[in-house]
C-alpha positions in Angstrom: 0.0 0.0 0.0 3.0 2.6 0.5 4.0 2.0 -2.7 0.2 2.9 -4.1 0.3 6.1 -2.0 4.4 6.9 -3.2 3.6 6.3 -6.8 0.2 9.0 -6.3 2.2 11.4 -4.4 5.1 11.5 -7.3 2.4 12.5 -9.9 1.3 15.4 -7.7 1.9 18.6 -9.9 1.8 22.1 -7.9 0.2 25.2 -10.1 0.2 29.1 -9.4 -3.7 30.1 -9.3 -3.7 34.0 -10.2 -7.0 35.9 -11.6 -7.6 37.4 -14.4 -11.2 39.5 -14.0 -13.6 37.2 -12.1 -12.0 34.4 -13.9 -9.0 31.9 -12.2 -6.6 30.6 -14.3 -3.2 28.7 -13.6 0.3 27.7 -14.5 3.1 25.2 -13.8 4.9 26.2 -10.8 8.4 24.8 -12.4 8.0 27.5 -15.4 7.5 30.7 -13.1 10.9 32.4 -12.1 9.4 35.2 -9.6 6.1 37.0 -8.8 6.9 40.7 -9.1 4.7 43.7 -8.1 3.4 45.6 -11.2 5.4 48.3 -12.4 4.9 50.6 -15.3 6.7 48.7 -18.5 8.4 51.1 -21.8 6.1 50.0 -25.0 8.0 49.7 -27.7 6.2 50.0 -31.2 5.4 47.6 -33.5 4.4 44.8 -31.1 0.8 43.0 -31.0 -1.8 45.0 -28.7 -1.0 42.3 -26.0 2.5 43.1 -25.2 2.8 45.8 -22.9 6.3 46.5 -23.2 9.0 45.8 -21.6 10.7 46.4 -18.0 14.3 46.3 -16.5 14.9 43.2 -14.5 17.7 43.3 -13.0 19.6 44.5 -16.2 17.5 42.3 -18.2 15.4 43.5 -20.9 11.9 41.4 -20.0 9.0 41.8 -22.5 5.5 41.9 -20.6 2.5 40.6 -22.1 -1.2 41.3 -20.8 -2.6 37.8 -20.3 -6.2 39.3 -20.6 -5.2 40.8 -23.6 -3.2 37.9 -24.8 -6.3 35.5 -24.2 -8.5 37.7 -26.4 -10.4 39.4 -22.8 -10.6 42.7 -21.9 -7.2 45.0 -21.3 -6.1 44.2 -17.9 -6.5 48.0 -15.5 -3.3 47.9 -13.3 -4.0 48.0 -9.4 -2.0 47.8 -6.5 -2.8 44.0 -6.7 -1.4 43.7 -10.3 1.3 41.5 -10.6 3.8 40.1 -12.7 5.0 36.6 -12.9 7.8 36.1 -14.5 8.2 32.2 -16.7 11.0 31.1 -18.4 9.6 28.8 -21.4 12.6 27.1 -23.2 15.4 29.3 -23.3 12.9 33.1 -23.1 11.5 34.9 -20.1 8.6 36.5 -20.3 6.0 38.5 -17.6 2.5 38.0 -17.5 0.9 40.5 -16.2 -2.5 39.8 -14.2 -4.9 40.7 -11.6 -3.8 38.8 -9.0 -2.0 35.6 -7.5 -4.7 33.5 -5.8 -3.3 30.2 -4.0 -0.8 27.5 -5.3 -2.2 24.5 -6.0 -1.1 20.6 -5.5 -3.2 18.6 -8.0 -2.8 15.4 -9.7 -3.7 14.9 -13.6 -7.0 13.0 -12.9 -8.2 16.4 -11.7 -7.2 18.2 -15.0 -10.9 18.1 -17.7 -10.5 18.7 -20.8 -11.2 21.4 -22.5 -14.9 21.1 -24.2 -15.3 21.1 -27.9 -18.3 24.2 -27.4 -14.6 26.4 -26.7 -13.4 28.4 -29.7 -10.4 27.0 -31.6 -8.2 30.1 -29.7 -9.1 29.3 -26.6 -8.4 25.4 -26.5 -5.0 26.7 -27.7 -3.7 28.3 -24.7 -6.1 26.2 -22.6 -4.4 22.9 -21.3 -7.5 21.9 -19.7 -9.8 22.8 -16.5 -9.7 22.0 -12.9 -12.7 21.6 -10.5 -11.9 21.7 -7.0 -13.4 23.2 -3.6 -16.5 24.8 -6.0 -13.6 26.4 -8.0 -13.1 26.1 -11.9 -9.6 26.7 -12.8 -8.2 27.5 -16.3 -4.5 26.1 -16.7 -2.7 27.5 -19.5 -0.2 26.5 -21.5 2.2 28.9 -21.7 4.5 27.5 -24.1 1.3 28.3 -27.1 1.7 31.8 -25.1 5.3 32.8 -26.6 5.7 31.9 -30.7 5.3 35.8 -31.8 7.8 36.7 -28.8 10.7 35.9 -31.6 9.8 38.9 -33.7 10.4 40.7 -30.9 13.9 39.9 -29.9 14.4 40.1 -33.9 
């Protein structure tokens, strides 16, 4: 019976819950690098209406895209709760900038739905799938369909 309860405990993944509007939505813990409060990014011209710019991380030019934006829902309005979390996907880093971070999660895959067929073709692209738990229907994206027009910008 350990063994059972070893192998269950090994395919435990732990997610960053953050909000976006009324909505919650999630990503691999292992991809973000930091969780920054929101500061004021340079835009830079040219870039797709999602990116907000870019900021100065310690002497590191990081572009910051709007999630909201990003995931075709309304223009994020910076607060004092705005944050940033900073992922590194392959070799880029990147901030996302949204509402809120909400909890950290400890899941395991069985609790991941997928995403129904009645979503638009965009959305089951950046959506990995939904999880339901505590009354609570969670988004997790997957960042990695976030990034592929990030290369123009580093061109």
């Amino acid at each position: 019976m350990n063994e059972t309860h070893a192998q269950s405990t090994s395919e435990r993944r732990e997610l960053i819950a953050f909000c976006i509007g009324e909505q919650e939505y999630c990503v691999d813990i292992m991809a973000v690098r930091e969780i920054r409060g929101w500061s004021p990014a340079t835009p830079l011209p040219q870039t797709p209406d999602y990116m907000r710019g870019v900021i100065n991380l310690r002497g590191a030019v990081l572009p910051i895209m709007d999630l909201a934006a990003r995931l075709g829902l309304p223009t994020s309005e910076t607060t004092v709760r705005s944050v940033i979390i900073v992922i590194k996907v392959d070799e880029r880093m990147v901030g996302l900038l949204v509402d809120a971070v909400s909890d950290i999660l400890s899941i395991t895959e069985d609790l991941i739905q997928a995403t129904p067929d009645v979503a638009c073709d965009r959305v089951r692209s950046f959506i990995r799938g939904l999880i339901t738990m505590e009354g609570r229907m969670i988004s997790e994206i997957a960042i990695e369909r976030l990034l592929p027009e990030l290369e123009a910008l580093a061109a």
